[in-house]
Jmol script that loads the backbone (N, CA, C; Angstrom):
load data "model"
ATOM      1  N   UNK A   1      18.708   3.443  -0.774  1.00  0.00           N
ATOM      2  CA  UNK A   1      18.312   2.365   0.111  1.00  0.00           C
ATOM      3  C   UNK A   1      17.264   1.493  -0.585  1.00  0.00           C
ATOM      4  N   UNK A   2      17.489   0.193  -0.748  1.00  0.00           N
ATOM      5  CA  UNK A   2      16.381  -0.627  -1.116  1.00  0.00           C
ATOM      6  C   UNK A   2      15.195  -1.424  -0.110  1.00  0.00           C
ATOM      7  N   UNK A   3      14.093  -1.316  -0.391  1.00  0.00           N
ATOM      8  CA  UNK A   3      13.053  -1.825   0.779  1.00  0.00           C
ATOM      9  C   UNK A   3      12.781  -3.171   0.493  1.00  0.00           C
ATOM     10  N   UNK A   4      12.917  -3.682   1.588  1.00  0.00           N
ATOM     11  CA  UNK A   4      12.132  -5.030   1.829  1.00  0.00           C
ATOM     12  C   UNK A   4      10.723  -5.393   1.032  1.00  0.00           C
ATOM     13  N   UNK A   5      10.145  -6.843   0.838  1.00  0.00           N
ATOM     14  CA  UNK A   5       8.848  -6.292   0.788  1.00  0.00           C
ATOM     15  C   UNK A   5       8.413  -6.227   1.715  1.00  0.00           C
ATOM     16  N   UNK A   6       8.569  -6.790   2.814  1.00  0.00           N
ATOM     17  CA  UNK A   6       7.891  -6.716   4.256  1.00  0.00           C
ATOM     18  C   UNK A   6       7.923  -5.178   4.883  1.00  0.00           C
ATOM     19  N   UNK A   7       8.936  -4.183   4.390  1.00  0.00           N
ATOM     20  CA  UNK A   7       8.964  -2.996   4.795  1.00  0.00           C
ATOM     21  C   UNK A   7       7.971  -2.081   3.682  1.00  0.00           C
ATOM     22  N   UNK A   8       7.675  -2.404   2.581  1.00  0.00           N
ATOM     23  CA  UNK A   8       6.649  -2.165   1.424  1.00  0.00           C
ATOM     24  C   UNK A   8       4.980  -2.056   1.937  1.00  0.00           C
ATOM     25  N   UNK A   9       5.325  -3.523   2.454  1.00  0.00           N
ATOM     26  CA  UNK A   9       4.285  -3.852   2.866  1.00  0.00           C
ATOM     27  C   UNK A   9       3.707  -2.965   4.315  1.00  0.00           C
ATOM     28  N   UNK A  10       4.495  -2.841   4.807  1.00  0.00           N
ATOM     29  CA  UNK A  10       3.989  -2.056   6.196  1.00  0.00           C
ATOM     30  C   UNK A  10       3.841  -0.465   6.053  1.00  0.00           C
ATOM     31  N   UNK A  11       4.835  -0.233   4.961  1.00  0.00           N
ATOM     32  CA  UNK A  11       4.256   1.197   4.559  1.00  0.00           C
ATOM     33  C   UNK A  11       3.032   1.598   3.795  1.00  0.00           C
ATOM     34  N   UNK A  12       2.680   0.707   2.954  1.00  0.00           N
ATOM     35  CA  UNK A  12       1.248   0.431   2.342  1.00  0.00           C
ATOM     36  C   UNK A  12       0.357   0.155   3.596  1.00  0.00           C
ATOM     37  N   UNK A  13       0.095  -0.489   4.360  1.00  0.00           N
ATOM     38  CA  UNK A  13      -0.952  -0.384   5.559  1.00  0.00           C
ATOM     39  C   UNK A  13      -0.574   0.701   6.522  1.00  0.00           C
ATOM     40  N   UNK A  14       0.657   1.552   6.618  1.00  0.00           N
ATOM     41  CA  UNK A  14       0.581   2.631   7.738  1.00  0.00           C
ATOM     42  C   UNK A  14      -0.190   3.614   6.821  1.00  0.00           C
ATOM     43  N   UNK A  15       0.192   3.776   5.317  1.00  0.00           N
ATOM     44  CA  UNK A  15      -0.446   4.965   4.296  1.00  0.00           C
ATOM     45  C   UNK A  15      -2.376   4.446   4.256  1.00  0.00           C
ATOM     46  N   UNK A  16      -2.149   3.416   4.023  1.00  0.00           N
ATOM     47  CA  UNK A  16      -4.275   3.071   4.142  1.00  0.00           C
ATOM     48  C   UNK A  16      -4.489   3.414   5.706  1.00  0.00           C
ATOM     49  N   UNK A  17      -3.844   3.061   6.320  1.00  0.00           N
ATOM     50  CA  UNK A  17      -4.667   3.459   8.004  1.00  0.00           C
ATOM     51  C   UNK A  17      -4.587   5.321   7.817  1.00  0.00           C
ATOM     52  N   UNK A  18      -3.704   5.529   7.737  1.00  0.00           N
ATOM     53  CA  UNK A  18      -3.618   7.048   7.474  1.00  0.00           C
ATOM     54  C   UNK A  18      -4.273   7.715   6.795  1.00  0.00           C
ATOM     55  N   UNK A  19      -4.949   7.049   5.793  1.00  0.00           N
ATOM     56  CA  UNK A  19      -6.303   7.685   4.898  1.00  0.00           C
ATOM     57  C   UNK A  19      -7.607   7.464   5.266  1.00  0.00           C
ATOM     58  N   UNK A  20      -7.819   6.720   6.146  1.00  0.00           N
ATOM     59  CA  UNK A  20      -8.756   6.055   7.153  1.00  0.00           C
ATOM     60  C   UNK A  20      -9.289   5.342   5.857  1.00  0.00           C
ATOM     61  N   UNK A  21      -8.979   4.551   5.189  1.00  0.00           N
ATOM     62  CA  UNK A  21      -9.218   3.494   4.642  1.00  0.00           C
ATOM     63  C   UNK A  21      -9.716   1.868   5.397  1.00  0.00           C
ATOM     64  N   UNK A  22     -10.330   1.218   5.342  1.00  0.00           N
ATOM     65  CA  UNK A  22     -10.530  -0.228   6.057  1.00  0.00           C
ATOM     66  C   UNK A  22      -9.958  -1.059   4.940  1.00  0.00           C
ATOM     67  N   UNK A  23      -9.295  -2.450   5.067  1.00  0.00           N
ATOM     68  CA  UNK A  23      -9.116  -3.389   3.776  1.00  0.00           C
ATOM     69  C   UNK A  23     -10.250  -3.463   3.006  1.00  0.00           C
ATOM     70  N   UNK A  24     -11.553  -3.423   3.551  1.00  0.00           N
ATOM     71  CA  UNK A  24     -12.553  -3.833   2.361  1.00  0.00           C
ATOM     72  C   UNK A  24     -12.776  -2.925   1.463  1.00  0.00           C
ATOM     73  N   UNK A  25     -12.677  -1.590   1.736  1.00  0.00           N
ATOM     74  CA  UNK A  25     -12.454   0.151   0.936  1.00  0.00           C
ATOM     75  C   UNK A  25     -11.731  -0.155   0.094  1.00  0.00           C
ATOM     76  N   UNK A  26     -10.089  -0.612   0.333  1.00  0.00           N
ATOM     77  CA  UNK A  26      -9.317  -0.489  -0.483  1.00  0.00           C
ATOM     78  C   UNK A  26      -9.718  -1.524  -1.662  1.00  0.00           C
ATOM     79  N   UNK A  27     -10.077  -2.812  -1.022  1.00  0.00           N
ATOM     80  CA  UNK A  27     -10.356  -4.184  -1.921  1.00  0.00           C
ATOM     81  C   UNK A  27     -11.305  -3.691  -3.091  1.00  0.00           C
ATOM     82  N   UNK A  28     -12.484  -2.985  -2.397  1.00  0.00           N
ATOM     83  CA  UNK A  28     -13.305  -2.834  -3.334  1.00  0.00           C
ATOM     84  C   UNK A  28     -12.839  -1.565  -4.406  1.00  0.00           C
ATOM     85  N   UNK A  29     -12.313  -0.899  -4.131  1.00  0.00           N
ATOM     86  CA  UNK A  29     -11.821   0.422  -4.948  1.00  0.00           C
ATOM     87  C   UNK A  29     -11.021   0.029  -6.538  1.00  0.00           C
ATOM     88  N   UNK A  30     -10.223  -1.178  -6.127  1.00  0.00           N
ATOM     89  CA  UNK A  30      -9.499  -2.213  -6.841  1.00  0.00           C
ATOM     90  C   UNK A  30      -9.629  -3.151  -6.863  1.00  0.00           C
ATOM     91  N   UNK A  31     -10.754  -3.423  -7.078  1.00  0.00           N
ATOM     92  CA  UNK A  31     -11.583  -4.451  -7.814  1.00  0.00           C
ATOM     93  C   UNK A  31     -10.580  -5.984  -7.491  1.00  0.00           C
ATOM     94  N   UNK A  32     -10.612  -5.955  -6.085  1.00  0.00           N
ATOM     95  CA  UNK A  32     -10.154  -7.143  -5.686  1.00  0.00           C
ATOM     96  C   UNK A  32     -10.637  -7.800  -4.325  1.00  0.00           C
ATOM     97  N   UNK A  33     -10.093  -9.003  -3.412  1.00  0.00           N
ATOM     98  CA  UNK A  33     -11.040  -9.047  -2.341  1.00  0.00           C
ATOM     99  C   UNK A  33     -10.042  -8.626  -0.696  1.00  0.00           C
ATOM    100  N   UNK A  34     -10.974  -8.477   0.132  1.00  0.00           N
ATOM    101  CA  UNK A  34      -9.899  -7.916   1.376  1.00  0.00           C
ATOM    102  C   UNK A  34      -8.826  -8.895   1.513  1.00  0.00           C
ATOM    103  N   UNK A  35      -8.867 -10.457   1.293  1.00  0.00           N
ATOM    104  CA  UNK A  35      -8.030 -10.879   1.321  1.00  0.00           C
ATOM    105  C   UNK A  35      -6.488 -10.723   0.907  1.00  0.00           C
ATOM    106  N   UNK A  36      -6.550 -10.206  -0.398  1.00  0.00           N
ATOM    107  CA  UNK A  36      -5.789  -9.979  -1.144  1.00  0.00           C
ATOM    108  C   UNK A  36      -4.809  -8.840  -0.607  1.00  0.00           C
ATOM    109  N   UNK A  37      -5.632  -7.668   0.017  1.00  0.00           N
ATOM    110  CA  UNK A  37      -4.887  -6.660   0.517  1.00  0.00           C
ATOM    111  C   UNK A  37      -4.412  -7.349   1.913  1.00  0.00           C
ATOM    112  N   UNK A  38      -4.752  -8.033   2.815  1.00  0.00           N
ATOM    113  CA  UNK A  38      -4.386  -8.570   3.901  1.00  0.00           C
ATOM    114  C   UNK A  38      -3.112  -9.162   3.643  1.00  0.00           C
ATOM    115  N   UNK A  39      -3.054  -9.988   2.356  1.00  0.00           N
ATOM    116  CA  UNK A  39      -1.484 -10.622   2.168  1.00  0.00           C
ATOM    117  C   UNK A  39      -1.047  -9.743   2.021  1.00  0.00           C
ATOM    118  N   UNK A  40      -0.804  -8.603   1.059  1.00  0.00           N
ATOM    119  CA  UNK A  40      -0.099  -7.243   0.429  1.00  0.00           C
ATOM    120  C   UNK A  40       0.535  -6.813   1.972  1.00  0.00           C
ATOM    121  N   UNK A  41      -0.567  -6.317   2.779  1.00  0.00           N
ATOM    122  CA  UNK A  41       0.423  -5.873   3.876  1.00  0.00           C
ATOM    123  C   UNK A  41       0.716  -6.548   4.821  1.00  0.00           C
ATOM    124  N   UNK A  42       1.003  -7.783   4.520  1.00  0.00           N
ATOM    125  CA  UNK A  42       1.332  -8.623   5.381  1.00  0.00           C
ATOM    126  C   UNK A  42       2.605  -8.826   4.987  1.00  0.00           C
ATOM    127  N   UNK A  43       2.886  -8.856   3.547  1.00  0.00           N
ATOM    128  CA  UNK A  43       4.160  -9.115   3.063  1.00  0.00           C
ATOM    129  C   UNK A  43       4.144 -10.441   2.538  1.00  0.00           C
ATOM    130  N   UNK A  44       3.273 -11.313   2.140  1.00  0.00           N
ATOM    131  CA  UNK A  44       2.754 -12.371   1.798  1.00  0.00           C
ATOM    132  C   UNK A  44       2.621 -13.085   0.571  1.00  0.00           C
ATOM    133  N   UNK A  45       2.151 -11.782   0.123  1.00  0.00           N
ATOM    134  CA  UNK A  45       2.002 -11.527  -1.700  1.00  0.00           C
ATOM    135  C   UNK A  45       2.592 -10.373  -1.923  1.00  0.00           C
ATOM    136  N   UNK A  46       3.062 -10.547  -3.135  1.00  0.00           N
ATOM    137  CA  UNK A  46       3.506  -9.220  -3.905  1.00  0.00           C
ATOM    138  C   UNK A  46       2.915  -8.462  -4.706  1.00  0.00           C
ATOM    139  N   UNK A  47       2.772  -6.696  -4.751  1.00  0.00           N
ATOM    140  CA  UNK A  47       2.054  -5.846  -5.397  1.00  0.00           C
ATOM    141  C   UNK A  47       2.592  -5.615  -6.551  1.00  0.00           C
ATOM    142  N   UNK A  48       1.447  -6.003  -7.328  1.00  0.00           N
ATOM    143  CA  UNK A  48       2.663  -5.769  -9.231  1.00  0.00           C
ATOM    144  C   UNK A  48       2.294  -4.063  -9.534  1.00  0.00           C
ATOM    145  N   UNK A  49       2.767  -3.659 -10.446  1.00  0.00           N
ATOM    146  CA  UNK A  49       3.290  -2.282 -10.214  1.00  0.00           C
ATOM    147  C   UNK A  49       2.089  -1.305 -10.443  1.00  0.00           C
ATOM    148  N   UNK A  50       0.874  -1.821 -11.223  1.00  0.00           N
ATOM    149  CA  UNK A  50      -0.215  -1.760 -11.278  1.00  0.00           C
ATOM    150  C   UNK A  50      -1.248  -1.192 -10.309  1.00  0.00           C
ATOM    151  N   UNK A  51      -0.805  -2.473  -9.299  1.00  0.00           N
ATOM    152  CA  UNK A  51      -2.030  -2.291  -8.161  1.00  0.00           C
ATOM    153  C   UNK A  51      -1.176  -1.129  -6.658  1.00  0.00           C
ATOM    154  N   UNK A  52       0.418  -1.466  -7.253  1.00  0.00           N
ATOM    155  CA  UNK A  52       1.360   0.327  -6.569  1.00  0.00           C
ATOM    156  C   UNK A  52       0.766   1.336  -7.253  1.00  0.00           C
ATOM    157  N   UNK A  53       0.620   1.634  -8.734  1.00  0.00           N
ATOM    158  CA  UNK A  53      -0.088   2.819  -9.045  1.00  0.00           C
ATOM    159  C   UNK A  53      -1.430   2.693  -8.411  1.00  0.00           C
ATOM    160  N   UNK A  54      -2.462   2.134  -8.339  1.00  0.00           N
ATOM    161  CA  UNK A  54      -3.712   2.494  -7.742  1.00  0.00           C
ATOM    162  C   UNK A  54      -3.789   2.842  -6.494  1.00  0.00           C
ATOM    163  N   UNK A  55      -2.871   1.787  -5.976  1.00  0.00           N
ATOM    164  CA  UNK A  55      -2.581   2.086  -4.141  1.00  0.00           C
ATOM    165  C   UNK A  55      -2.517   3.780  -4.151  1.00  0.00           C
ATOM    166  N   UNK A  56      -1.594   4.208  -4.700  1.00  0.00           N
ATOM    167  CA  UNK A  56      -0.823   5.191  -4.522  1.00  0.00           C
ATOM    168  C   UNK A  56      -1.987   6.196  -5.363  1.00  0.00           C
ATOM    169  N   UNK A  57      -2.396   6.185  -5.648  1.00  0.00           N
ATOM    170  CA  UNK A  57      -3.722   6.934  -6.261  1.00  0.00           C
ATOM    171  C   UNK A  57      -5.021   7.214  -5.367  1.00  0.00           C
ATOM    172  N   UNK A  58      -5.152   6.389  -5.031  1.00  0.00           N
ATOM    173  CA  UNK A  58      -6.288   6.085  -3.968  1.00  0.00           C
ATOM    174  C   UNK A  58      -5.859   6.643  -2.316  1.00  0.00           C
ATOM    175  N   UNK A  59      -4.464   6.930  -2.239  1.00  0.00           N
ATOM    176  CA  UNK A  59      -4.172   7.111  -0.859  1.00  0.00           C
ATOM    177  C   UNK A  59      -3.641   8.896  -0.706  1.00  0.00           C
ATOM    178  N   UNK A  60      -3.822   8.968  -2.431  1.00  0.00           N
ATOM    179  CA  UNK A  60      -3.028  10.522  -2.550  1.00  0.00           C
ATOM    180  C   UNK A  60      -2.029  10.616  -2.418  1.00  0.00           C
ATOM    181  N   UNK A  61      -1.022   9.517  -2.691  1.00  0.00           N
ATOM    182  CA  UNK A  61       0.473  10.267  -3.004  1.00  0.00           C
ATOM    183  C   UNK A  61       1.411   9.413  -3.785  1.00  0.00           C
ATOM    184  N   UNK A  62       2.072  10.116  -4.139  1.00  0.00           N
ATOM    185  CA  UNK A  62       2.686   9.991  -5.453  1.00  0.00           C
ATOM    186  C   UNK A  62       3.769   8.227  -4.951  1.00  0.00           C
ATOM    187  N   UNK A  63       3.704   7.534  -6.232  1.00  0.00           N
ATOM    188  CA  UNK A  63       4.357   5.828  -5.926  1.00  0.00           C
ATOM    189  C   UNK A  63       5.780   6.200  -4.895  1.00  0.00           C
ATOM    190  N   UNK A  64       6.663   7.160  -5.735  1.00  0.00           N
ATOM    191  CA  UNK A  64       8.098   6.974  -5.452  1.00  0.00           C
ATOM    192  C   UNK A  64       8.153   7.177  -3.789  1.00  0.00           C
ATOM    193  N   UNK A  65       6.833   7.995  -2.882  1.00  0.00           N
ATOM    194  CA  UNK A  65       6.983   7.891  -1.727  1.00  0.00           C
ATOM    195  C   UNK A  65       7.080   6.790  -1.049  1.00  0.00           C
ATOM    196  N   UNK A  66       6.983   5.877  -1.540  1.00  0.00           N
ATOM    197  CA  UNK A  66       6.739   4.391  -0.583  1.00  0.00           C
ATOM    198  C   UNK A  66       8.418   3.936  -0.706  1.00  0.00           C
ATOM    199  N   UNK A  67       8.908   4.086  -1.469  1.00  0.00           N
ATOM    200  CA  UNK A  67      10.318   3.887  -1.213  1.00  0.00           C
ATOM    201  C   UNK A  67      11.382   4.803  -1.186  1.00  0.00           C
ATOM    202  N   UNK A  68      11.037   5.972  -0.408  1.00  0.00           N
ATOM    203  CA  UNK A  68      11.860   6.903  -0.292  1.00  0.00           C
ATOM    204  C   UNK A  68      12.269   6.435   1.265  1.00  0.00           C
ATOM    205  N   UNK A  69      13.362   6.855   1.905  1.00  0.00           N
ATOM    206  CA  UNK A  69      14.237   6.238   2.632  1.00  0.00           C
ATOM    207  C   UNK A  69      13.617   7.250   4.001  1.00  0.00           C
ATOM    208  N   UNK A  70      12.852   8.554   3.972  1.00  0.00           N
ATOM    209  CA  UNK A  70      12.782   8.836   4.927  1.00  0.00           C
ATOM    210  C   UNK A  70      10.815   9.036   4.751  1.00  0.00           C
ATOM    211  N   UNK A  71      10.870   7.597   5.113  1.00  0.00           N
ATOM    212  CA  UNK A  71       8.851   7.257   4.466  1.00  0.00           C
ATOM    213  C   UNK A  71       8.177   8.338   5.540  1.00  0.00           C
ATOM    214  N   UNK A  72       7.071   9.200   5.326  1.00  0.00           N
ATOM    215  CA  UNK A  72       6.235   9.465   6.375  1.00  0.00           C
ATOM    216  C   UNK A  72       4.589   9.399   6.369  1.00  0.00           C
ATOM    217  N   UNK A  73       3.880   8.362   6.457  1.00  0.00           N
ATOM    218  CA  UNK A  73       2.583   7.829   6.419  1.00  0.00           C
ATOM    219  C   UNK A  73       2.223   9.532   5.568  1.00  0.00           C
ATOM    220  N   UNK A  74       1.921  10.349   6.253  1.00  0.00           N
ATOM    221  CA  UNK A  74       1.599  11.927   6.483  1.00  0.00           C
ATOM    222  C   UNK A  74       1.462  11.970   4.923  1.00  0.00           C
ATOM    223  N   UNK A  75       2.434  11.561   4.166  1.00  0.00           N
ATOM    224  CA  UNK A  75       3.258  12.076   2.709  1.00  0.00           C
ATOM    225  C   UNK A  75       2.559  13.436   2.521  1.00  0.00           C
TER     226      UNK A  75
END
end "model"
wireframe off; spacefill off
backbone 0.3
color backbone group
């Protein structure tokens, strides 16, 4: 199954709410501004594969979960 980015995107903000992360946590962790994450899960802007490895570092679980077909915030 291939994901949307808009479905990317919403799994990246269900996985940060799930880590009890706030946008400015994440912004600052990756050296970027809340804005930036606000487009990301908005579906707005696109995450280059980079700031998927940090995401996915920072939230504790491994990249390929975000596009596995049966997603669970939980991972």
């Amino acid at each position: 199954m291939t994901i949307t980015q808009e479905e990317l995107a919403r799994r990246l903000k269900e996985a940060r709410e799930k880590a009890r992360f706030t946008q400015e946590q994440v912004a600052s962790a990756l050296g970027l501004v809340r804005p930036v994450i606000a487009q990301i899960e908005a579906g707005k802007r696109k995450v280059s594969s980079l700031e998927l490895a940090a995401l996915a570092r920072l939230y504790g679980r491994p990249i390929h979960s975000f596009f596995e077909e049966a997603f669970e915030a939980e991972g």
